[in-house]
C-alpha positions as CSV (number, residue, x, y, z in Angstrom):
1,X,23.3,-53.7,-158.8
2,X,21.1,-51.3,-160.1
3,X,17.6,-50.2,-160.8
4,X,15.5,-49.8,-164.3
5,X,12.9,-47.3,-163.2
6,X,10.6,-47.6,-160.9
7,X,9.8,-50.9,-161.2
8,X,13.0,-51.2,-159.0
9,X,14.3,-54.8,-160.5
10,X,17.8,-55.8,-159.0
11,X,19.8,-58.0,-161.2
12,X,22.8,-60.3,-160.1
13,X,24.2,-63.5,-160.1
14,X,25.2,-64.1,-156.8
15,X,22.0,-62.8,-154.1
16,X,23.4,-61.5,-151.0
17,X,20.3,-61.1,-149.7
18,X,18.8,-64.5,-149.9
19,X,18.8,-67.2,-152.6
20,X,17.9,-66.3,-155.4
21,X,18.6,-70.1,-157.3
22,X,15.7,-72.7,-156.6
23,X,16.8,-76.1,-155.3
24,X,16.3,-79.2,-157.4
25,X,13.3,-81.3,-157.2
26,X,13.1,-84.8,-156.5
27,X,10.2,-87.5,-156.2
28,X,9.6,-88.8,-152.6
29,X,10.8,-92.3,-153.4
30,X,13.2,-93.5,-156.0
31,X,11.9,-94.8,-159.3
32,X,12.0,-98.6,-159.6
33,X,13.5,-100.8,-161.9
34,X,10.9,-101.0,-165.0
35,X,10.2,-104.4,-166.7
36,X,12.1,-104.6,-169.8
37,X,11.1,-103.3,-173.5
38,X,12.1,-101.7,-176.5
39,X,12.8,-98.3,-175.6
40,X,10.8,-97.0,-172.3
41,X,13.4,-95.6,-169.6
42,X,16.5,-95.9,-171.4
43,X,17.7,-92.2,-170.8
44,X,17.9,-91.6,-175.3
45,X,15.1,-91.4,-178.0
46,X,15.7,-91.7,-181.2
47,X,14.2,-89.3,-183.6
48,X,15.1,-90.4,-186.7
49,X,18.1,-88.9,-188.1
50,X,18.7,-87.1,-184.6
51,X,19.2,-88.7,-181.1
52,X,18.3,-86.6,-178.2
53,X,19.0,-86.9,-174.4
54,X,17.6,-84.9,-171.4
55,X,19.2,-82.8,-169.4
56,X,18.0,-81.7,-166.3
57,X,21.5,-80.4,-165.1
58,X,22.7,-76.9,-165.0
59,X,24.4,-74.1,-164.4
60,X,22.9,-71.0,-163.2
61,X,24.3,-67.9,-165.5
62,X,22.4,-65.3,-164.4
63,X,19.3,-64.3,-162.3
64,X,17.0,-61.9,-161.3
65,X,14.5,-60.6,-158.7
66,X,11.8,-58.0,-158.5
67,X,12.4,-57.0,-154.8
68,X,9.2,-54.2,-154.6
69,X,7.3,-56.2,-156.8
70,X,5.0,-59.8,-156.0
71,X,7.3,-62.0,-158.1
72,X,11.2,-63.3,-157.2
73,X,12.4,-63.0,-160.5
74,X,13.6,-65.6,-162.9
75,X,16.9,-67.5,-163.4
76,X,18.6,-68.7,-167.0
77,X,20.7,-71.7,-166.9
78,X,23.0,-73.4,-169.2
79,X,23.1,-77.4,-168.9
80,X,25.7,-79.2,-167.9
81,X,27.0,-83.1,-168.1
82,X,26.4,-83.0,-172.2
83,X,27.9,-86.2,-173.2
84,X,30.9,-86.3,-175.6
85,X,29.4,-86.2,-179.2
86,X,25.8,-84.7,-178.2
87,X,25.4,-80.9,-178.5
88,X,23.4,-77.8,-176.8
89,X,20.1,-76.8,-178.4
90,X,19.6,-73.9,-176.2
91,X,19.4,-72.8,-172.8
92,X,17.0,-72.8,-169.7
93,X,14.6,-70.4,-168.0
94,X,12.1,-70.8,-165.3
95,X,10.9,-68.5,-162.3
96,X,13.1,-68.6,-158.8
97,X,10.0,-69.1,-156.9
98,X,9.7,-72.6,-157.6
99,X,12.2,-75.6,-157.4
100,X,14.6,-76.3,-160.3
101,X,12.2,-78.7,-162.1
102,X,13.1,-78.5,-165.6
103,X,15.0,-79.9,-169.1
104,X,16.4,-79.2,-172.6
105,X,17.2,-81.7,-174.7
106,X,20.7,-81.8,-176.5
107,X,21.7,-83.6,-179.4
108,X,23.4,-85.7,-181.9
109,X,23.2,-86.6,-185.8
110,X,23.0,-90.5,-185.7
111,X,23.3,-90.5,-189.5
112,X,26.8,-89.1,-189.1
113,X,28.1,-91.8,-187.3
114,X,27.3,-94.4,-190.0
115,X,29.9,-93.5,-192.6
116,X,30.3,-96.7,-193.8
117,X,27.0,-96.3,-196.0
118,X,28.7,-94.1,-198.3
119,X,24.9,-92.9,-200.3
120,X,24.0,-91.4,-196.6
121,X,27.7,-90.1,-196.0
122,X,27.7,-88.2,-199.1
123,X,24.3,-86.5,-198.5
124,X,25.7,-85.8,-194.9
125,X,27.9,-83.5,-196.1
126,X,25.6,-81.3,-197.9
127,X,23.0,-81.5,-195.5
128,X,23.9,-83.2,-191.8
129,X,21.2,-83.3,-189.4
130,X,23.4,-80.5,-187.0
131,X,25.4,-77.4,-188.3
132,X,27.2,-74.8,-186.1
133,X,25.2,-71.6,-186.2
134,X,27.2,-69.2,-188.6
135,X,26.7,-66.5,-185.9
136,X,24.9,-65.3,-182.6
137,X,22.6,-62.0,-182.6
138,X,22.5,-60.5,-179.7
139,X,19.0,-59.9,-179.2
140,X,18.8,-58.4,-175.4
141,X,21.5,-57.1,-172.8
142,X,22.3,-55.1,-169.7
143,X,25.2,-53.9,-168.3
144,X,25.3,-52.4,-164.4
145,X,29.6,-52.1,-164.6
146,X,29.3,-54.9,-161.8
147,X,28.2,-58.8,-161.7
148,X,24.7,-58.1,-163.3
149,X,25.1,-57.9,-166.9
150,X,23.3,-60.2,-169.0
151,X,23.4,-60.8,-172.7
152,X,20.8,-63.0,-174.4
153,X,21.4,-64.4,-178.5
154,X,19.9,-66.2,-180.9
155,X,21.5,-67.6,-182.9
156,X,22.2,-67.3,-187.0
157,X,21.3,-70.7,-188.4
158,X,22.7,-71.6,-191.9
159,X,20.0,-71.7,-195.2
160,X,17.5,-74.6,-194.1
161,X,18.4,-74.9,-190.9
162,X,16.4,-73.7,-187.7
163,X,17.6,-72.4,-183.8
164,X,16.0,-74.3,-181.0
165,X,16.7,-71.5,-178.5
166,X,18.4,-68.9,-177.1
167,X,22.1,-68.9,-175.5
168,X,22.5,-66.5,-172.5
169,X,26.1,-64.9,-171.2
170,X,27.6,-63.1,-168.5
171,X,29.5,-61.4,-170.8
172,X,29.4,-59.5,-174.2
173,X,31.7,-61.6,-176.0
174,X,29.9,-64.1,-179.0
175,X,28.9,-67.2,-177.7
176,X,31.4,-70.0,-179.0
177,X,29.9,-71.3,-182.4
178,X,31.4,-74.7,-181.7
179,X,29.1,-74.0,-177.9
180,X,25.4,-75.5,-179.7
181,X,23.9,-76.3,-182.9
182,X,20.8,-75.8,-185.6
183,X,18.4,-78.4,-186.9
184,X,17.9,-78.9,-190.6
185,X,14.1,-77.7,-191.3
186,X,12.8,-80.7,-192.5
187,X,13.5,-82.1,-189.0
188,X,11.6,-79.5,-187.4
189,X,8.2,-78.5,-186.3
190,X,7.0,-75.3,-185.8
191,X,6.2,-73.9,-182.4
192,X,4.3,-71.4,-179.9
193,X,5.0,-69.9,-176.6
194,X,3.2,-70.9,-173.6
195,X,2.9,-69.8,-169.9
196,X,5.3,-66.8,-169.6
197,X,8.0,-66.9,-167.5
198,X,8.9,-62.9,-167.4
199,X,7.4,-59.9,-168.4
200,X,9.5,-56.8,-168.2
201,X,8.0,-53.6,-169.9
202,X,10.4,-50.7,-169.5
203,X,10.5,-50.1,-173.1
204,X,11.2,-46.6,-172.4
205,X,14.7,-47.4,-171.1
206,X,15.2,-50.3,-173.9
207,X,14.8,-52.4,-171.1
208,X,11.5,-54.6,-172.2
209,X,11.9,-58.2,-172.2
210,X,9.3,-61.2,-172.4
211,X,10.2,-64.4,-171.5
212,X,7.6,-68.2,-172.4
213,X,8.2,-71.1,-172.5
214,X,7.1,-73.3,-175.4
215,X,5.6,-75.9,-176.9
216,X,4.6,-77.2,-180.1
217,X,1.9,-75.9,-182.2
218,X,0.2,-79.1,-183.1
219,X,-0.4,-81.6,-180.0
220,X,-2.0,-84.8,-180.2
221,X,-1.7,-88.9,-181.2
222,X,-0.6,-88.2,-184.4
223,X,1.8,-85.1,-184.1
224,X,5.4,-85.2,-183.8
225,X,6.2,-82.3,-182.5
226,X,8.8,-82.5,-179.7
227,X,9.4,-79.7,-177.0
228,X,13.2,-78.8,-176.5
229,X,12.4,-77.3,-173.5
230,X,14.4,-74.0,-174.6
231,X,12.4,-70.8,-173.7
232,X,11.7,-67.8,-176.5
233,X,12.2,-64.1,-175.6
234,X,11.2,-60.8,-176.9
235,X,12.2,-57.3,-177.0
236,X,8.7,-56.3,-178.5
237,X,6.3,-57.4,-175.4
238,X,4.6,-59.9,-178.1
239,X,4.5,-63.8,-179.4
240,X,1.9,-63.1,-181.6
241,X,4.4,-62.8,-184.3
242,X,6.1,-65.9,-186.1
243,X,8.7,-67.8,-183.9
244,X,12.6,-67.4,-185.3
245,X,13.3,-70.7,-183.0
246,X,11.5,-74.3,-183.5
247,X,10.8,-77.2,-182.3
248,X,12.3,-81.1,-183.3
249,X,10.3,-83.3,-185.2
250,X,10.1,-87.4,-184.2
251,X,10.4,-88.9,-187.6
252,X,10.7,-92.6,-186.5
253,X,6.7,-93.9,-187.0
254,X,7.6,-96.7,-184.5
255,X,7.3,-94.6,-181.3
256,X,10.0,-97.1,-179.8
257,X,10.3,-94.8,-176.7
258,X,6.3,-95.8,-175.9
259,X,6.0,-98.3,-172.8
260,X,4.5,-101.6,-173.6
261,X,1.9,-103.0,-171.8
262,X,4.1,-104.8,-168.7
263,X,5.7,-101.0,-168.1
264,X,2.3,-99.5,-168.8
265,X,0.9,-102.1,-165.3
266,X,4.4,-101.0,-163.6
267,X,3.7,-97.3,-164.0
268,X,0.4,-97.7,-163.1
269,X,1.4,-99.4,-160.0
270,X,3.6,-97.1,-158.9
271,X,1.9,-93.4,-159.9
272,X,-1.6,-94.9,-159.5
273,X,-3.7,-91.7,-157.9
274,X,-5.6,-92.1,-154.9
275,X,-9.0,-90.4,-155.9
276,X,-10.7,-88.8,-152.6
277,X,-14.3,-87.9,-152.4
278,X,-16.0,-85.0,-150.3
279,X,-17.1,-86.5,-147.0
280,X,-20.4,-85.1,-147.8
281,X,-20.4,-86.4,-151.3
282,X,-24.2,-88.0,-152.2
283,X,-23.5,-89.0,-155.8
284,X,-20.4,-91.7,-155.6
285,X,-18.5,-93.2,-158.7
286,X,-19.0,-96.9,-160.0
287,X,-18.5,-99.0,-162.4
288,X,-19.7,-99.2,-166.1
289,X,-20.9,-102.1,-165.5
290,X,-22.7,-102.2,-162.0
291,X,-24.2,-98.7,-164.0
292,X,-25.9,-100.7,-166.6
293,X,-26.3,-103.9,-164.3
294,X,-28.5,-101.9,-162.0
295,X,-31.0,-100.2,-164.4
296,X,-29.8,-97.9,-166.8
297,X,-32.0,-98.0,-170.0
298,X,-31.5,-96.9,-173.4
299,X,-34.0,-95.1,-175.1
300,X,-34.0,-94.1,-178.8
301,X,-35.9,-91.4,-180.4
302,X,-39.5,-91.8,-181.3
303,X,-40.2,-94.4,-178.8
304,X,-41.6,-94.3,-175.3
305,X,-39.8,-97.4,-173.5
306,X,-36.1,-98.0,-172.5
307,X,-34.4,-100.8,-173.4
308,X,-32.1,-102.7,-170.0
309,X,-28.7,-102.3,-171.3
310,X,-26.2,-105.7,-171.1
311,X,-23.6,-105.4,-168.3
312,X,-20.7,-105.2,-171.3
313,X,-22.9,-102.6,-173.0
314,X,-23.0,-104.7,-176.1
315,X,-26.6,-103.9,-177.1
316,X,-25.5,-100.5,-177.1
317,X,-25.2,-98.9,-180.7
318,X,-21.6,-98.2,-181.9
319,X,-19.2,-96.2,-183.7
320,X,-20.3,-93.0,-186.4
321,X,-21.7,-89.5,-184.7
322,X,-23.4,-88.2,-182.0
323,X,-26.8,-88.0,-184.4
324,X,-28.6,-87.6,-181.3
325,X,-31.0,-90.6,-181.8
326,X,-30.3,-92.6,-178.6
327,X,-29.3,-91.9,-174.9
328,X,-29.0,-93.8,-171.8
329,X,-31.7,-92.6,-168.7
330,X,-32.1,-93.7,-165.2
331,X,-34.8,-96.3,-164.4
332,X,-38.3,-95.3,-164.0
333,X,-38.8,-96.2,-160.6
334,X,-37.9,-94.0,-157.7
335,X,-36.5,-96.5,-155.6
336,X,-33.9,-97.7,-158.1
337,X,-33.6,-94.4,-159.4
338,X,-32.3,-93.1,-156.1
339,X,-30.4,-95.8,-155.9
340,X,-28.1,-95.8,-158.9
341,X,-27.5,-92.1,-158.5
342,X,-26.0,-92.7,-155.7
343,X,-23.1,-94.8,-157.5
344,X,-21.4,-97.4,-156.1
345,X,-17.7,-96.9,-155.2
346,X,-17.1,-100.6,-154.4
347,X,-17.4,-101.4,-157.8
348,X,-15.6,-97.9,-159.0
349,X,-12.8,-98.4,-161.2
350,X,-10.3,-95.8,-163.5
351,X,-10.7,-96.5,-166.8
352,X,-7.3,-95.6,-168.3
353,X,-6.0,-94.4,-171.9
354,X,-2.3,-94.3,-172.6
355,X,-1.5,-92.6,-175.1
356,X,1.7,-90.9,-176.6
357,X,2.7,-86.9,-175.7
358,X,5.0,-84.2,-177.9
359,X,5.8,-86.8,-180.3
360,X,6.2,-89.9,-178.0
361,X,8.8,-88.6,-176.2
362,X,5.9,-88.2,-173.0
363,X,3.1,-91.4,-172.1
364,X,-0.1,-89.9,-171.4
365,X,-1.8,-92.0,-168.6
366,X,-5.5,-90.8,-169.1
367,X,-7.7,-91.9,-165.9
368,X,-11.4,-91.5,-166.5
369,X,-13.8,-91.6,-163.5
370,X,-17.4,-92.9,-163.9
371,X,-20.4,-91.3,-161.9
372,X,-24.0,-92.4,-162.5
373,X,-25.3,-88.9,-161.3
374,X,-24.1,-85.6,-161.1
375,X,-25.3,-83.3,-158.4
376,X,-26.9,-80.0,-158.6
377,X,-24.7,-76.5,-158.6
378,X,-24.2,-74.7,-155.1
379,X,-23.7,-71.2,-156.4
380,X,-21.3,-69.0,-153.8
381,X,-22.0,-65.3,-154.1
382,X,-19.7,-63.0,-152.5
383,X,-20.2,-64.5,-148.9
384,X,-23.7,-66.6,-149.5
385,X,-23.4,-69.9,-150.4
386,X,-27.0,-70.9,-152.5
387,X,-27.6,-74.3,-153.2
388,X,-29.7,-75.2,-156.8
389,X,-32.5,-77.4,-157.0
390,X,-31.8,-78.4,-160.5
391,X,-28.8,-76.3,-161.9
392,X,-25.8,-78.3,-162.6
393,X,-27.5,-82.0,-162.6
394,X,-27.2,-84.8,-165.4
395,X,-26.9,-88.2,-165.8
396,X,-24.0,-89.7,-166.0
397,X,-20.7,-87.6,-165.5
398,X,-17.0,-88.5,-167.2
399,X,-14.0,-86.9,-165.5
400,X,-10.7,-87.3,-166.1
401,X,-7.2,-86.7,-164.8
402,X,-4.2,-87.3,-167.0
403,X,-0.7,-88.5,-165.7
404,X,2.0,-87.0,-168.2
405,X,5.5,-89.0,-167.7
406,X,9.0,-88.7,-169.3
407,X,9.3,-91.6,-171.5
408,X,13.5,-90.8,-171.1
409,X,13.1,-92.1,-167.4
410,X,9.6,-93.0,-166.5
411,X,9.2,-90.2,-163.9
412,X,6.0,-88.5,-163.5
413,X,6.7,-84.9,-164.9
414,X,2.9,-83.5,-164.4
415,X,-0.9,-84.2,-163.9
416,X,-3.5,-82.1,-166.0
417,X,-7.0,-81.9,-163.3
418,X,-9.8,-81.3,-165.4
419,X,-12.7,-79.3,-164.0
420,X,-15.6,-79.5,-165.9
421,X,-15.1,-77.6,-169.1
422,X,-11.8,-76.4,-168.3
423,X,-8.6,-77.4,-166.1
424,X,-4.6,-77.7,-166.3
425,X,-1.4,-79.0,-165.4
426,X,0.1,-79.1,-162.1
427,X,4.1,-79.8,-162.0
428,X,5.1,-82.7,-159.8
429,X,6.9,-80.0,-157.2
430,X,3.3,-78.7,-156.5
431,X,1.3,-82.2,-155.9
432,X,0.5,-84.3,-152.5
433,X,1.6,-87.8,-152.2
434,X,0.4,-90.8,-150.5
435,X,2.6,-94.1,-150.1
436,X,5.7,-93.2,-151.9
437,X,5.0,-91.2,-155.6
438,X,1.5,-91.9,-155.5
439,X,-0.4,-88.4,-156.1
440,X,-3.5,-87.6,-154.4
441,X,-6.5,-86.0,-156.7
442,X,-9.2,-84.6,-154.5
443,X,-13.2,-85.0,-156.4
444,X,-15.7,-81.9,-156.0
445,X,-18.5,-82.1,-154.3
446,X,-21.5,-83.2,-156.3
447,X,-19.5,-82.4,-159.6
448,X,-16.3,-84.4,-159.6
449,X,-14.2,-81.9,-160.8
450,X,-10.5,-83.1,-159.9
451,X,-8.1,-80.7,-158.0
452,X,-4.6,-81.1,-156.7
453,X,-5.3,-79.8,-153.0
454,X,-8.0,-79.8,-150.5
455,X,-10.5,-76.6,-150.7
456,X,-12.8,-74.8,-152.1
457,X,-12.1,-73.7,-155.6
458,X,-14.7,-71.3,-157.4
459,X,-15.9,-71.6,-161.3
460,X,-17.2,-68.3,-162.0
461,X,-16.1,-64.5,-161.9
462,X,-13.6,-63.6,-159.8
463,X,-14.1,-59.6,-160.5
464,X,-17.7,-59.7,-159.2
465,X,-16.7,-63.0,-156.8
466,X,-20.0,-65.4,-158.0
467,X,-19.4,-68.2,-159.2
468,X,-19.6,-72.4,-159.1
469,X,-18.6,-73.8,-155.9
470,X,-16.6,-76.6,-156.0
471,X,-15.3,-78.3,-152.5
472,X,-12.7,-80.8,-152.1
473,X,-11.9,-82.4,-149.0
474,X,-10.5,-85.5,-148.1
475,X,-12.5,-88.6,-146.4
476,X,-13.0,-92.5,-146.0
477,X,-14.5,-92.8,-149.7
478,X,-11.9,-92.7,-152.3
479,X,-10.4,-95.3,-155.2
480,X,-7.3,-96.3,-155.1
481,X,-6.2,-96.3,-159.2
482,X,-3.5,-98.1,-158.4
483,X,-5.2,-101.3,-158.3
484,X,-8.9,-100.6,-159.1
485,X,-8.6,-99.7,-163.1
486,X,-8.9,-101.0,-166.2
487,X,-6.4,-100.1,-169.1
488,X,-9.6,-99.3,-172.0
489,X,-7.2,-98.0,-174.8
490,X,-3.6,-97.8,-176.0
491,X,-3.8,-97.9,-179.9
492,X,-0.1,-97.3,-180.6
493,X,0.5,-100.9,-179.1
494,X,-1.4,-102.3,-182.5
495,X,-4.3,-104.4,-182.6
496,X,-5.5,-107.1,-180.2
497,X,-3.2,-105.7,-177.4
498,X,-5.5,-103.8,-175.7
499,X,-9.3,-105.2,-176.4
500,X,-11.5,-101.7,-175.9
501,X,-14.7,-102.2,-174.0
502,X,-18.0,-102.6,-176.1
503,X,-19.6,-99.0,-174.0
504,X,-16.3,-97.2,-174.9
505,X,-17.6,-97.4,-179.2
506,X,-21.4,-96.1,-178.3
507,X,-20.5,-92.5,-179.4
508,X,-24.0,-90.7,-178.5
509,X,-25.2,-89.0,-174.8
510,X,-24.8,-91.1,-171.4
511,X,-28.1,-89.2,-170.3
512,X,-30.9,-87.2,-171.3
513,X,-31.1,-83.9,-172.6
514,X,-34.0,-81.6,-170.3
515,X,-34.1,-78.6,-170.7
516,X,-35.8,-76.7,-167.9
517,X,-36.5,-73.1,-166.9
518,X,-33.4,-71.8,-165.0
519,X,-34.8,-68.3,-164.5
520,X,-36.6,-69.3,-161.4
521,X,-33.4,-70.0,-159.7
522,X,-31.4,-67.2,-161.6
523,X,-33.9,-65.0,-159.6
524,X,-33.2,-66.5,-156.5
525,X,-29.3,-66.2,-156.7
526,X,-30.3,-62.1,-157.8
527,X,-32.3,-61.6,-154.5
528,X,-29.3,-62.8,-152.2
529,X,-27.2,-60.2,-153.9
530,X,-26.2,-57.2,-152.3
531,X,-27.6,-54.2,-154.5
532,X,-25.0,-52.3,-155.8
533,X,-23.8,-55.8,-157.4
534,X,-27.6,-56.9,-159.0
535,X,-26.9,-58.0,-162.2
536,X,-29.7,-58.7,-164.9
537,X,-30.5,-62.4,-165.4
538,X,-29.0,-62.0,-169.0
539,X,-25.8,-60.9,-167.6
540,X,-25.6,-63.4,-164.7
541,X,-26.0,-66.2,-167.5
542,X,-22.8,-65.5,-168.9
543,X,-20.6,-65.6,-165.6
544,X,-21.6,-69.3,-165.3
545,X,-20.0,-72.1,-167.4
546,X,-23.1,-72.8,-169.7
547,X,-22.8,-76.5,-169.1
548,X,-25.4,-76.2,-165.8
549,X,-27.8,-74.6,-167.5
550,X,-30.3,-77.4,-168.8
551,X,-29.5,-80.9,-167.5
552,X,-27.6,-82.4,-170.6
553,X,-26.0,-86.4,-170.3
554,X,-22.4,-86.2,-171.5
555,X,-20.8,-88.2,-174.1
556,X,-18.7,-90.9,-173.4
557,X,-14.5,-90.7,-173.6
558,X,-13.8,-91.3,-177.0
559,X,-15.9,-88.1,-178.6
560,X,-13.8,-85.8,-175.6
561,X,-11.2,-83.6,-177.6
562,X,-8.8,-84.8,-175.4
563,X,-9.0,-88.3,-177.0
564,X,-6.8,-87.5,-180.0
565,X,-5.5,-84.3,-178.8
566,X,-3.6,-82.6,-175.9
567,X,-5.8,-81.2,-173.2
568,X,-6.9,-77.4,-174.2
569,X,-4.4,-75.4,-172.1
């Protein structure tokens, strides 16, 4: 072992110390036999010309660990168990302070194996799907003279083919060509790096190495992208540059991996959230319907009287843009405006978009959770908690919480909590679980912001520590998603599988825009703070997420971002 600086970094393969390799991760319960379909579950996806497996299996080649510093390091596998005819794409990285909870996908050119169609065979021997890299660069090393050297390549693709990732060694000699393979171009997609992994800067020595993983660059519906799961590295302590690896590329339109709608009510069943609300929560979920049922009104511009909306929503307008000519209010009178604010979570249901992930090789299972009323903001600056009068508040509120599941094996690989105007994913390692693989997701207090774990989690500025409260707590009011939902879209199944709800076409605001003087209550968050840490109103405006200031209705699901594209992380 030795040391690069005085960062102090140890590198080895074998700790003697303690372990350095992170144990595999595992579900609570088993995964259950799913009903039947086309190609849900069945371990392979077909790309088009390429078929691709997923390994989660591997080999631990070399590791690292930052003893002096606050993280344990990283470890870079190989995979292992690569069935006969299917080839390496890359290798493996992720941190050693979580559990082993990761894949690469190998490979193999399903063209190639239909030589009887001899117009395909003779194109496959110009151009196969696969080639054997003509070399390996070696692109980072180090050597201690004991069991910590390292050496990290890329390889050499041939002309119009692309490298999927990186192959590590314990040794200096050239990774065997015959070891992996390149993808032809056309069958690729470009791609970006994403949540680093390592970040080494001891250029001075030639030691500096930055580790991501990635993704592709274009996520949504209607992109094929398809992460390999490899990792990119750099000597240069920056991604910003152009990627020398890719991505793969789904080519096969029918997205045969998708479930249909009998696995779609068996996933459900089985991952189905339970959704906990704060014991002290005022402003409960309910359904659409019970919403419009007891007194919601639409108004249009230029006239003074709502119109009762139909429990379906079907007087509601639909389709085209937000043009800001019509929005839903609470009822006039105080009785039954207290009343509906207050929700209803009897009726409460999840209203649920599936959708397919990195080119339908992942089922998005988006849950969206309906509140009539959201409550105002409890500002928490430095130890004083101040609750707003109006700050915060609107009518209606749309959360959401998406389940993201391997479409090779059905298991749930992540949930994305969103909080307001922001959120992100949570592996499956880091989640709590009720009644076998069911994930809990804890609501905010007042907002409905969804979190992974009881607390109280602060929206704000964590330099000058002001910001949004938002508590989460367990309690006797939550919805059980695993029975109480309603499956509102799924357009890759075709028409007439899934009928969407009239309410989910009416594309403008769920409430009324107010706008209202905030500085009164700006001033009183100012006198509760110390000082030496008085900021001007101006300046305090810009530590807050700008949707409490005013109270503003949201629109509905389908004009959310996250509709037709990945969720902004």
């Amino acid at each position: 072992m030795f040391g690069i600086g005085c960062e102090c970094f140890y590198w080895n393969r074998v700790s003697e110390f303690y372990p350095l390799h992170p144990q595999p991760f595992s579900l609570p319960s088993p995964l259950p036999p799913w009903p039947q379909g086309q190609g849900f579950g069945m371990g392979r996806i077909c790309l088009g010309e390429i078929e691709v497996l997923k390994i989660t299996e591997f080999e631990c080649i070399w590791s690292c660990t930052q003893l002096s510093g606050k993280t344990a390091g990283v470890s870079f596998y190989r995979p292992v168990g690569i069935p006969e005819g299917f080839f390496s794409l890359g290798h493996y990285c992720q941190p050693n302070d979580q559990p082993l909870r990761g894949y690469v996908l190998v490979a193999r050119d399903v063209a190639a194996t239909r030589p009887e169609d001899g117009h395909i065979h003779d194109r496959l021997v110009e151009s196969p799907a696969l080639r054997k890299p003509l070399s390996y660069i070696l692109i980072w090393s180090t050597d201690s003279h004991h069991d910590g050297c390292v050496y990290i390549w890329l390889p050499n693709p041939p002309l119009g083919y692309k490298a999927m990732g990186f192959v590590v060694t314990d040794n200096p000699n050239e990774p065997d060509l015959e070891e992996g393979r390149c993808v032809r171009a056309d069958l690729t997609e470009d791609c970006e790096t994403c949540d680093m992994i390592l970040d080494m800067d001891s250029s001075s020595l030639n030691y500096a190495l930055r580790v991501w993983n990635t993704r592709p660059c274009e996520r949504g519906i209607l992109c094929q992208g398809v992460s390999v799961g490899t990792f990119f590295c750099s000597t240069h302590l920056s991604s910003d540059d152009e990627l020398n690896i890719a991505c793969l590329k789904n080519l096969d339109s029918t997205l045969h991996a998708m479930p249909n709608l009998d696995q779609i009510h068996a996933l459900i069943k089985h991952y189905g959230p339970t959704v906990f609300f704060h014991p002290d929560e005022v402003y409960m979920p309910s359904s659409v319907p019970w919403f419009f049922k007891n007194g919601a009104l639409l108004y249009r511009n230029g006239k003074d009287k709502g119109e009762p909306i139909d429990s379906r929503g079907s007087n509601l307008p639909c389709g085209g843009m937000n043009d800001r000519e019509f929005w839903i209010d609470l009822p006039d009178d105080d009785d039954e405006r207290n009343n509906i604010k207050s929700g209803n979570i009897e009726s409460a249901e999840l209203y649920i978009h599936v959708k397919p992930a990195l080119g339908g090789t992942f089922t998005d299972i988006v849950m969206w959770v309906f509140c009539p009323f959201n409550g105002p903001a409890t500002i928490k600056a430095g130890l004083v908690n101040i609750s707003m009068n109006k700050i915060g508040e609107h009518v209606s509120d749309w959360e959401h919480f998406t389940l993201r599941l391997s479409n090779f094996t059905g298991e749930l690989w992540s949930i994305y909590f969103s909080q307001h105007s922001g959120g992100g994913w949570v592996d499956t390692y880091n989640l709590e679980f009720i009644e076998g693989n069911r994930p809990i997701v804890y609501s905010s207090k007042d907002g409905h912001a969804s979190f992974p774990h009881p607390g109280s989690y602060i929206e704000g500025s964590s330099k000058f520590s002001i910001g949004v409260r938002n508590d989460a707590a367990k309690s006797n009011y939550f919805v059980d998603s695993s029975t109480k939902y309603e499956i509102i879209a799924a357009e890759y199944l075709g028409d007439g599988v899934v009928t969407e709800p009239h309410w989910l076409q009416y594309m403008r605001d769920w409430g009324p825009t107010i706008v209202y003087d905030s500085r009164s209550e700006i001033d009183k968050i100012i006198r509760h703070l110390p000082f030496f840490v008085r900021f001007s109103v101006e300046t305090l405006f810009e530590l807050f997420p700008t949707e409490i200031y005013g109270e503003e209705g949201p629109t509905g699901p389908k004009e959310k971002d996250n509709w037709l594209w990945d969720e902004r992380c």
